[in-house]
C-alpha positions in Angstrom: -18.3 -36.7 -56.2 -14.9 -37.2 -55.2 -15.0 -35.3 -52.4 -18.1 -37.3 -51.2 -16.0 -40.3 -51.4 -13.7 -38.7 -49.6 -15.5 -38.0 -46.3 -17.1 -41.2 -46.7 -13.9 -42.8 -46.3 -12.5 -40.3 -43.6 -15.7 -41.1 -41.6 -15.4 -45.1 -42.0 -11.8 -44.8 -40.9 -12.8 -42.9 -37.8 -15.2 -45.2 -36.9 -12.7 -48.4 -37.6 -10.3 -46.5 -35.6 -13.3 -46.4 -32.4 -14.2 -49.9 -32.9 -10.7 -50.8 -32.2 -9.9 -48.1 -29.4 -13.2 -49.4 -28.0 -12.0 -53.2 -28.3 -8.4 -52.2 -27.0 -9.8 -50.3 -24.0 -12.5 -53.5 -23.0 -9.7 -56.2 -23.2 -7.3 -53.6 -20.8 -10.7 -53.3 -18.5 -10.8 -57.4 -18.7 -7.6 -58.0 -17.7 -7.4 -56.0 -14.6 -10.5 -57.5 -13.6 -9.3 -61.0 -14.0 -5.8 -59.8 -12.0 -8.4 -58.5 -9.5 -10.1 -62.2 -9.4 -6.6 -63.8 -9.1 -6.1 -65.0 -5.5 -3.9 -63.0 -2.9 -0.5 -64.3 -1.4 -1.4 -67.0 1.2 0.4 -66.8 4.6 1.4 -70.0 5.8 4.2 -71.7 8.4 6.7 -74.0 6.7 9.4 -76.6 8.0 12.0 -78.5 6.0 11.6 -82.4 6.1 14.7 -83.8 7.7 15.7 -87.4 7.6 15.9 -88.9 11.5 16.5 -92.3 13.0 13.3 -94.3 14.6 13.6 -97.1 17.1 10.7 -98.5 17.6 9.5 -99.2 20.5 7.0 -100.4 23.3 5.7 -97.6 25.9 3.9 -98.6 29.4 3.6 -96.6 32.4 4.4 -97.5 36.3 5.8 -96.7 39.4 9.5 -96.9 41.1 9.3 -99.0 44.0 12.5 -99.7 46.1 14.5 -102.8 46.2 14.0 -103.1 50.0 11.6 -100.7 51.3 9.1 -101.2 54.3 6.9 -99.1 56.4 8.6 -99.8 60.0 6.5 -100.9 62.8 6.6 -103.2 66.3 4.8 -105.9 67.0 3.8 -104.8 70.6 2.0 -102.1 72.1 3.5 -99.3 74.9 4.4 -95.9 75.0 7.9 -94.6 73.1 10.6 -94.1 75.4 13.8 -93.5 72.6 14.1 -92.7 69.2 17.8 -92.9 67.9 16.9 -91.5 64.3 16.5 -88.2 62.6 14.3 -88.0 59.8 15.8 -87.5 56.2 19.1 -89.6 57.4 20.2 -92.5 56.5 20.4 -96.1 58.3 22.6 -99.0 58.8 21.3 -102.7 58.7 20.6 -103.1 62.6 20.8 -99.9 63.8 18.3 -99.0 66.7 16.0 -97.0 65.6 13.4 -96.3 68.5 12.6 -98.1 71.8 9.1 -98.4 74.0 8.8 -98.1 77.7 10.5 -101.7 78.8 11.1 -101.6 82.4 8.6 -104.2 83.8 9.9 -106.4 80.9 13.4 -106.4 82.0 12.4 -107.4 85.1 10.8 -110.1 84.8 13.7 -111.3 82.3 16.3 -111.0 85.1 13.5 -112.7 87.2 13.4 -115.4 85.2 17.3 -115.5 84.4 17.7 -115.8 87.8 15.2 -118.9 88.6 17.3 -121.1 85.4 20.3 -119.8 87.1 19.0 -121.3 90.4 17.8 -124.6 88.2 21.2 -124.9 86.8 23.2 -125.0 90.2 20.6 -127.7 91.5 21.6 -129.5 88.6 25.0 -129.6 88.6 24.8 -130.0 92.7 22.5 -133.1 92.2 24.8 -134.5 89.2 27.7 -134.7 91.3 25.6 -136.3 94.5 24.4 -138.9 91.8 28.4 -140.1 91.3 28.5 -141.5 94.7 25.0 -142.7 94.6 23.7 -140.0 96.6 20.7 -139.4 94.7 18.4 -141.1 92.1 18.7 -140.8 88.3 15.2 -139.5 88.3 16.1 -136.9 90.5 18.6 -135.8 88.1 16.7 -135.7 85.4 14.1 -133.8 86.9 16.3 -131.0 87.6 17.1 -131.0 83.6 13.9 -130.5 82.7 13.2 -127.4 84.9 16.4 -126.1 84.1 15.5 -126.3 80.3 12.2 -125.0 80.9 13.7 -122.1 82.8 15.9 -121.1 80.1 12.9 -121.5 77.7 11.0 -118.7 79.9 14.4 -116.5 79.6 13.8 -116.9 75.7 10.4 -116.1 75.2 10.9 -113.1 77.9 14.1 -112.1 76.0 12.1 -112.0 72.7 9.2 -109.9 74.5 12.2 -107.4 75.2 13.6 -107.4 71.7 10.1 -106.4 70.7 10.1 -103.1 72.0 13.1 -102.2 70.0 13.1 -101.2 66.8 16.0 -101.9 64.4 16.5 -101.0 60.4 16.2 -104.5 59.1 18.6 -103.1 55.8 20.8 -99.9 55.1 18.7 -97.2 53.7 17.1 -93.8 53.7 14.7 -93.0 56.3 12.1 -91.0 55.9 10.2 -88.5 57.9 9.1 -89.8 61.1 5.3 -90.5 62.6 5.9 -90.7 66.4 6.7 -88.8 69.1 8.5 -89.5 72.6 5.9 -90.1 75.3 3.3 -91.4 72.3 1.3 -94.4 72.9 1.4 -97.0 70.0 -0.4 -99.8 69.5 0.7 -102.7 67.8 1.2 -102.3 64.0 1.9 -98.9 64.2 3.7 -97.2 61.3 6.6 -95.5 62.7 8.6 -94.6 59.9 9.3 -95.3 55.9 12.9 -97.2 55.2 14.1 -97.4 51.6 16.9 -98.7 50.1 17.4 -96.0 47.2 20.7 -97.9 45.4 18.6 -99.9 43.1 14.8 -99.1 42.7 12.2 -101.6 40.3 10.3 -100.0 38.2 6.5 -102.6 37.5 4.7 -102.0 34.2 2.4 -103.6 32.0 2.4 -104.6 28.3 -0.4 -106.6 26.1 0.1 -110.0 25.6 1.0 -109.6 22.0 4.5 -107.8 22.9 6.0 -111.0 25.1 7.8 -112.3 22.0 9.2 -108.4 21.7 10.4 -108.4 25.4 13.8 -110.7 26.8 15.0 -110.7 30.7 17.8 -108.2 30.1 16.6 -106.3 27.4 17.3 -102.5 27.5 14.4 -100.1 28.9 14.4 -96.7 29.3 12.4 -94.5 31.9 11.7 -90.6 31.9 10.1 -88.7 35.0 8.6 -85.4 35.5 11.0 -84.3 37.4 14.2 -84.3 35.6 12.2 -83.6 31.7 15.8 -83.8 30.1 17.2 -86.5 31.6 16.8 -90.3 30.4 17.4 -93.4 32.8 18.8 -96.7 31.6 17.5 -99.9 33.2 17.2 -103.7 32.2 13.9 -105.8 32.4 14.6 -108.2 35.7 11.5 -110.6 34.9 8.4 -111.3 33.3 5.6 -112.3 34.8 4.8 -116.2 35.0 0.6 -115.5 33.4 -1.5 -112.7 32.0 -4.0 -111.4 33.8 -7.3 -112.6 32.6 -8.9 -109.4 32.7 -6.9 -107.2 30.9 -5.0 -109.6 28.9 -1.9 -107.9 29.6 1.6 -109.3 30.7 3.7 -107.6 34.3 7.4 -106.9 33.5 9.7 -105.8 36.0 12.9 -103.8 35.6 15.9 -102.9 37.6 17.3 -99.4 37.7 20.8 -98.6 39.5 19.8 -95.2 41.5 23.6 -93.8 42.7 23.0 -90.5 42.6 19.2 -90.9 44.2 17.9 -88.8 42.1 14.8 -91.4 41.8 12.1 -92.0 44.4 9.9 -94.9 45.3 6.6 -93.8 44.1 7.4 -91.8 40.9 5.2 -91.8 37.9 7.5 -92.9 35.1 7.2 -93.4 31.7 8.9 -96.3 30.5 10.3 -97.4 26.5 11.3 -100.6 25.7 13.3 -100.7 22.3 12.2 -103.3 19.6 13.1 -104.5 16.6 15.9 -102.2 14.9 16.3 -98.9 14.5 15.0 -97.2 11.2 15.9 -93.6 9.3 12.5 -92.0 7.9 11.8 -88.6 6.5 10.2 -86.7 9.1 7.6 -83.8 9.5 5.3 -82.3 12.1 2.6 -84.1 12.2 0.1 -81.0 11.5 1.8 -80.6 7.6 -0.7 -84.0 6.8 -3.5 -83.8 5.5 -5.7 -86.2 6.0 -8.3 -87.6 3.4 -10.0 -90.6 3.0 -9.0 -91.5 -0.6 -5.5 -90.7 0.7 -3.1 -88.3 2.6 -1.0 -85.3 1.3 1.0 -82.6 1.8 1.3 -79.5 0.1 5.2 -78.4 -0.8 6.4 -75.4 -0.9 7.6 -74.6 -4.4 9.3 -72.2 -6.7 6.8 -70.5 -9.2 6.5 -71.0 -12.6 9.7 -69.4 -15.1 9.5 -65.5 -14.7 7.5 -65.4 -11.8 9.1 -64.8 -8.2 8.1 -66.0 -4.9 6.7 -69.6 -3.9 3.4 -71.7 -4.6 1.7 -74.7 -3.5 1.7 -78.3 -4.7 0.5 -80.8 -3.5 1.9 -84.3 -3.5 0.4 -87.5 -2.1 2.6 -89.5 0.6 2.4 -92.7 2.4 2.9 -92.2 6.3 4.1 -94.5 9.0 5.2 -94.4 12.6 4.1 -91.5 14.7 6.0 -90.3 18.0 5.0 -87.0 19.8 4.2 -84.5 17.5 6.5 -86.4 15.0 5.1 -88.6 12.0 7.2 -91.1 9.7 6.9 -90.3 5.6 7.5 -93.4 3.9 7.1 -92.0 0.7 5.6 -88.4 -1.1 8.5 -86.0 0.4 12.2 -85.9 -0.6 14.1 -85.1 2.7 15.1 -81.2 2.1 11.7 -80.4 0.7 10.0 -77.1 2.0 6.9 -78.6 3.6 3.7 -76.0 4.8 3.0 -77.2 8.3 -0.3 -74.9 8.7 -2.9 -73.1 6.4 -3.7 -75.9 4.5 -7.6 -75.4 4.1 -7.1 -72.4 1.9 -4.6 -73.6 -0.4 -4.5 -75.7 -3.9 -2.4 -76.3 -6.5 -1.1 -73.2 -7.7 -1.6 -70.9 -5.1 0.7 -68.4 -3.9 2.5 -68.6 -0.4 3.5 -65.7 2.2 5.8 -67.6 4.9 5.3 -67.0 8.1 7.3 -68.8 10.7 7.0 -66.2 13.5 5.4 -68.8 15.7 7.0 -72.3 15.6 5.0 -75.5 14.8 4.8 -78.3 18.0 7.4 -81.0 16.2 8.6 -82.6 19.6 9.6 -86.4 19.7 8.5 -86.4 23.3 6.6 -84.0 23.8 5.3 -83.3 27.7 2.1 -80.9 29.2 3.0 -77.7 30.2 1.8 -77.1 33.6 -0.9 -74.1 33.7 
């Protein structure tokens, strides 16, 4: 009987000692499927918000345009006989530039010179014959009046002449010329471009709203294509007297000294006019936001919980301002420092573990520009 109870005993503690191999061996199996549910390392790009200074400003777009520039022409028709210019060079004010066939015209001048000449001895001859009452006052006076309408013929012939010549009405640059010798012209002609390149305007437009933002000397800046890291300082000259019914929008005109030449007339420019003070603001690229309808947020880049290496996502909610280029103004959310994921977003949540990739760099430009294709 004893040795019943004995087995009987044997063979519940083996079966006790199953069970809990059994329940052991399921809970191991459990956990390493959970670990295999537990999400994988997600790659993402990261940059560190960095506190920067923002002026706010007013941004238009416009054209240079010179100071004294003009499309050179005559008033007359004939055929070019001179030109006394090379193209690319620069001019002084009333330097001859080109001259027409003018031959006949002279001519006629010296024609003409010599009939007032002729007027003028009769005069003077008659004048003394009238102080010894040799000849009538009338007489006298009649030789005045052809005399003066002689000379008046030598001016209107004289300014005939003058017309076939062209002269730079102001120092400049001038451009590439449009006429050859022996080339008929007719009047209005363009011959060539002068432009006074020391001091060029700049026209461009603002909304009627900004007028109160904008003073006659206020500070402007312009950036062109052509030199991408270069910025120009000019002043606003004047504002225009009404707004343009249409658009609703206000001219301004600034000045910009050009002694290098580096600027052209008929540039595209980009123009910045600086309002208000300047403001710091913890900056990011404006792809780390993510943009909700029941608000905005970021997700940081954070240590992991105690024991645990590597980083993980959180996200925090921020309140966003001012946007310039690729550039965006955090107001609040983000501590300047912070580790900030700039791409990847859409496959992250609170929690999840990062892999930092910044092999490519995220577009965080102030001013950014097209690249050309």
């Amino acid at each position: 009987m004893l040795k019943r109870m004995i087995i009987m005993l044997g063979v519940v503690g083996a079966v006790f000692a199953g069970l809990a191999w059994f329940v052991n061996f399921r809970a191991g199996m459990i956990q390493k499927a959970l670990a295999s549910l537990a999400d994988p390392p997600q790659t993402v790009s990261t940059a560190t918000a960095t506190s920067l200074e923002w002026q706010p400003k007013l941004t238009a777009v416009g054209s240079f345009r010179a100071v004294n520039g003009a499309d050179l022409a005559l008033q007359l028709a004939g055929i070019v006989d001179k030109i006394h210019f090379e193209s690319g060079k620069d001019a002084k004010a009333g330097e001859v530039l080109l001259d027409l066939h003018k031959e006949d015209d002279v001519a006629k001048l010296q024609s003409l010179q010599a009939t007032a000449d002729g007027f003028g001895i009769t005069l003077r001859r008659d004048q003394g014959q009238l102080k010894i009452n040799a000849v009538s006052q009338a007489t006298v006076d009649s030789d005045l009046v052809n005399q003066r309408n002689a000379l008046a013929l030598v001016d209107q012939q004289q300014a005939l002449v003058d017309q076939k010549t062209l002269k730079a009405p102001f120092a400049g640059r001038i451009g590439v010329r449009a006429v050859d010798v022996g080339q008929y012209l007719s009047a209005g002609t363009t011959i060539v471009t002068l432009q006074a390149l020391d001091r060029l305007y700049v026209d461009f437009t603002l909304p009627q709203q900004a007028i109160d933002q904008v003073k006659v000397g206020q500070e402007v800046s312009a950036r062109v294509d052509s030199y991408p890291n270069q910025t120009f300082k000019g002043q606003v000259q004047a504002i225009n007297s009404k707004v343009d019914q249409t658009s609703r929008n206000v001219q301004v005109r600034a000045i910009f000294d050009n002694a290098e030449r580096k600027l052209l007339p008929g540039m595209y420019v980009l123009i910045d006019v600086a309002v208000d003070k300047a403001s710091r603001y913890v900056t990011l690229p404006q792809t780390a936001i993510v943009y909700n309808p029941y608000g905005n947020s970021v997700y940081l880049a954070v240590k992991g919980e105690a024991g645990k290496d590597g980083l993980v996502a959180r996200q925090s909610f921020v309140k966003t301002g001012l946007t310039r280029g690729d550039q965006v103004a955090v107001i609040s959310g983000v501590e300047q420092g912070a580790s900030v994921v700039t791409t990847g977003q859409m496959k992250l949540r609170n929690g999840t573990t990062l892999k930092v990739d910044n092999t490519i760099p995220v577009a965080n430009d102030a001013n950014p520009r097209p690249v050309d294709q």
